[in-house]
N, C-alpha and C positions, 0 to 999 in steps of 0.2 A: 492371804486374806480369804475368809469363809462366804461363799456364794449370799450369805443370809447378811453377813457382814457390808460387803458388796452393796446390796439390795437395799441395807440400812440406809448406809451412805448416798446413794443415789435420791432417794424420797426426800433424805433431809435438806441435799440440793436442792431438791425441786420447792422446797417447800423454802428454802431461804430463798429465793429465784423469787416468788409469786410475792411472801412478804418484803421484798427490799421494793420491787417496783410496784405494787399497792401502793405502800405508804409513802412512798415519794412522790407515786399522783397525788396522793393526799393533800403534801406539802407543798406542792406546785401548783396546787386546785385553792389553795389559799394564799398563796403566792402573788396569782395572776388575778383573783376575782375578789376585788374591794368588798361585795357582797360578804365576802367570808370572815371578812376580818371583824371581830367583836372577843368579847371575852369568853363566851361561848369554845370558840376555835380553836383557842388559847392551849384549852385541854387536849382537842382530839389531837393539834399540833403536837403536845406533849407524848401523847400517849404513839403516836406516829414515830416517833423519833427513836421510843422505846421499843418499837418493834420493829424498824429499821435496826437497829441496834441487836434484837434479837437474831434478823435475818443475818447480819452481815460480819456478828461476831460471836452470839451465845451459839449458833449450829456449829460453824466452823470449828470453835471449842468444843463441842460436845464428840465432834466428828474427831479430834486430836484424843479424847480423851479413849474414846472405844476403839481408837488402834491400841492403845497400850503403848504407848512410845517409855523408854526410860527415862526417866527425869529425876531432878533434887524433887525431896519432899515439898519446899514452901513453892517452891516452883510450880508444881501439880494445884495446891492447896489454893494459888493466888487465879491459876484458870476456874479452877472449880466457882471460888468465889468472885469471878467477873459473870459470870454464869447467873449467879444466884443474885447480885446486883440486878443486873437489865431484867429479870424476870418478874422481881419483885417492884422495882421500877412500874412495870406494864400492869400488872395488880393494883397498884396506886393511883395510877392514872385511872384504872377505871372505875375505880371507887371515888375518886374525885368531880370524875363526869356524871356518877350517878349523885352525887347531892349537886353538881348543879341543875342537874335536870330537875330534880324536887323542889329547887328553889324557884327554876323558872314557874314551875305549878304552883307551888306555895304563896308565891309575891310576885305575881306577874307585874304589876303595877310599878313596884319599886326594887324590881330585879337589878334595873341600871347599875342602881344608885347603890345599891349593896356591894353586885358583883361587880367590880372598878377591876382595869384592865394589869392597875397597880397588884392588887388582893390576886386576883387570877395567878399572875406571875410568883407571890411569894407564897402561893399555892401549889405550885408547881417544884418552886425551889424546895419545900419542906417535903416534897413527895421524894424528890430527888437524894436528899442527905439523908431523909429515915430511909433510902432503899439502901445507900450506904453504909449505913452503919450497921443495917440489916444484914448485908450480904457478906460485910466485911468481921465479923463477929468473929467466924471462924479461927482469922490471922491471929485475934487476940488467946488464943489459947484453946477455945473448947472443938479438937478437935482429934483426928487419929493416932498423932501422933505418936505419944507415951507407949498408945496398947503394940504399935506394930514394930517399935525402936527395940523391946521388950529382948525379943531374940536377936538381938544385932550385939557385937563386941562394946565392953561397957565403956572405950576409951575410945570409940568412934566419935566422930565429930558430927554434927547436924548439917554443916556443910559437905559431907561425904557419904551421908545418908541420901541413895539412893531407888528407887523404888520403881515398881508397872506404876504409871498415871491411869488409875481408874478413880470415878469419882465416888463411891463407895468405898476405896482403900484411904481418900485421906480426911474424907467427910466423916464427922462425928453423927448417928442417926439419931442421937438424943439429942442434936442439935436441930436436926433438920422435922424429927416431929414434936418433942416438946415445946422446943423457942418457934420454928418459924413456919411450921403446920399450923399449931394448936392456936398462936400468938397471931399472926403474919399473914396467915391464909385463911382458916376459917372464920375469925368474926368478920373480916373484910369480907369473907359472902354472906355471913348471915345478917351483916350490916346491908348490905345492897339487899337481902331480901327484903328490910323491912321496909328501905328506903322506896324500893317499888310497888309493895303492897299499901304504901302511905299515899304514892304518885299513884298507884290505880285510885284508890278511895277519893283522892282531892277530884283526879277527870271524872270520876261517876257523879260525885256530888255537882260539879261545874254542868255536866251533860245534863242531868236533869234540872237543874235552877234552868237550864237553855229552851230545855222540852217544854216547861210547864208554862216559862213565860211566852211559848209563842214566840220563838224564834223564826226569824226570814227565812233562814237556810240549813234548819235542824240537822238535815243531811247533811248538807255541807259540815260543818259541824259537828258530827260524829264522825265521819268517816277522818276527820283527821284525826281526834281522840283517838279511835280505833287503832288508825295507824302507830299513834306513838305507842299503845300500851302494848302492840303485837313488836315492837322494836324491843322496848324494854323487856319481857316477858325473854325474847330470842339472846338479850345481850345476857343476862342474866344464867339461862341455859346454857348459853357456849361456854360462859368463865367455869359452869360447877362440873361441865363433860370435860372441860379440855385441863382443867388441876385436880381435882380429886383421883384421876385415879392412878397417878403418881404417886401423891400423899399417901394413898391406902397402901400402895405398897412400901413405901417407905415404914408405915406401919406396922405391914408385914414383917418386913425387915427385922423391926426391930424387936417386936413382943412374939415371935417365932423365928430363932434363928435355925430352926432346924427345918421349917417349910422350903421348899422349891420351886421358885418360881419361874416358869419358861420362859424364857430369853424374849419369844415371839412378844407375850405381853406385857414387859417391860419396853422392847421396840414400840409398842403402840401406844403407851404408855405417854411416852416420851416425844412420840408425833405428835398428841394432841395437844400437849403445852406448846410444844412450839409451833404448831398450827395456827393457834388461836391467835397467833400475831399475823398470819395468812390472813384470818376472816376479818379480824377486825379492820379493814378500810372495806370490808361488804357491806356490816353490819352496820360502823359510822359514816359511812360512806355515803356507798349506792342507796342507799332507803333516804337520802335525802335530794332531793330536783336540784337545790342550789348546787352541789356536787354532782351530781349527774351530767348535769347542762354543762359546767364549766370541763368534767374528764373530756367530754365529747369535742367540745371546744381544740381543747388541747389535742388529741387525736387526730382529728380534722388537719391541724396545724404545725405537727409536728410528724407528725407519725404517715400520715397519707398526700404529703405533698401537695398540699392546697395550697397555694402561692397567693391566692388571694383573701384568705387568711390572717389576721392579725392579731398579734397579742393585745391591743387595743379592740378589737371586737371581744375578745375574753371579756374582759374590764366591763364590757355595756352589755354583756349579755341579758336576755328579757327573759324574767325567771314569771314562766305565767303561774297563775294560783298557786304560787308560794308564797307564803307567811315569812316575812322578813325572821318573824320571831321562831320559826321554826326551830329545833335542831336536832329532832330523831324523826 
């Protein structure tokens, strides 16, 4: 194994290490504090799951794929596409969280009564099966097979077709940037652009109708606006740092096959997608009191041997100047 190789592997620990226990506070933090549960939660729950899912099985496979182990071809084919599942999975989810948050802006009034905890859930299931069918495309044919079977004996079998598992050897790149760059990845951000340039426009318009009428606590008032639009602004930024510059090379890849691209920034490439399942229990997280109060809680009581402590104090915890309706 190569010193750089090594050093890969080690980070991508770290970085599965930090997203499995994030998002489990996540899911414990909703777990234990009644406060959390709404349909709101529904999502980040989701999107936690997927990035537990990223930490605790998309690294681990990424980590089998760059030893190069030998493998059957569908064998290889069926990691690469669990891979490509859970990632697009976390994509969805966060496109899902951004039009609820537009709705909370848009219909504050009859948010409830729209978003039902019913709707949330088969919101979630249709995020779930388009990541499958997404990820699972592959298996059905569009993939490397045919190009690299090419020079093998014409009376070989598919079951004795054996191969290095690299994910670039059985991934098709017309697949990966026509259908689910061009498809899959970029309108899902240039849909949350516009979804949050619509959520800035609604708080400005809402902030000033508040200014003009001589509001109590205009302050008060903006500074929570404030806060949600530097949330969204941050979530927005992480998703287009931590995918695109994967995608770009993938498009390297494909409309340059004679470019050379350094090992080093494909490595970094590659941290930042799987990163972003790191950040996100920061981002949905900590920027919010009612999870802050409750991680702490939880810390207190499990983590630092407070015996006087109880997960019923969880439950009743006193969330001051939080907005029940909050949720960035």
């Amino acid at each position: 194994m190569f010193p750089s190789q090594a050093i890969y592997i080690g980070i991508e620990l770290l970085i599965a290490l930090v997203s499995v226990f994030g998002n489990v506070l996540v899911i414990w933090a909703v777990a234990v504090n009644q406060a959390l549960r709404d349909t709101t939660f529904c999502f980040i729950v989701s999107l936690a799951v997927a990035d537990i899912a990223v930490g605790a099985l998309v690294i681990p496979l990424a980590i089998i794929i760059s030893v190069g182990l030998q493998t059957e071809f569908y064998s290889c084919l069926i990691v690469a596409c669990s891979m490509l599942i859970l990632t697009q999975s976390s994509i969805l989810a966060l496109l899902a969280i951004a039009v609820d948050r537009y709705l909370r802006v848009k219909i504050p009034t009859s948010y409830k009564r729209v978003v039902t905890t019913k709707r949330a859930v088969l919101a979630i299931v249709a995020c779930w099966t388009l990541a499958f069918i997404v990820g699972l495309t592959p298996m059905f044919g569009w993939n490397n097979f045919h190009e690299i079977k090419k020079g093998e004996e014409p009376n070989s079998s598919q079951s004795e077709f054996i191969i290095t598992c690299k994910f670039e050897t059985v991934m098709s790149m017309e697949y990966m940037v026509y259908f689910n760059f061009f498809i899959w990845v970029l309108p899902p951000l240039f849909l949350m652009l516009v979804i949050y340039l619509e959520v800035f426009n609604l708080i400005q318009k809402q902030l000033n109708k508040k200014l003009s009428s001589n509001s109590k606590d205009p302050q008060k008032y903006f500074g929570k606006e404030l806060k949600i639009a530097k949330s969204l602004a941050l979530i927005l930024l992480l998703f287009a740092l931590s995918w695109l510059p994967l995608h770009m090379l993938n498009c390297i890849t494909l409309f340059c096959p004679t470019c050379d691209t350094p090992m080093i920034v494909t490595y970094i490439a590659i941290f930042l997608t799987h990163g972003n399942s790191a950040m996100n229990p920061i981002v949905y997280a900590f920027r919010i009191e009612k999870f802050r109060t409750t991680f702490l809680q939880i810390w207190k009581h499990y983590f630092c041997c407070k015996s006087n402590m109880t997960v019923n104090n969880i439950n009743n915890i006193s969330l001051v100047n939080v907005d029940s309706r909050e949720v960035i």
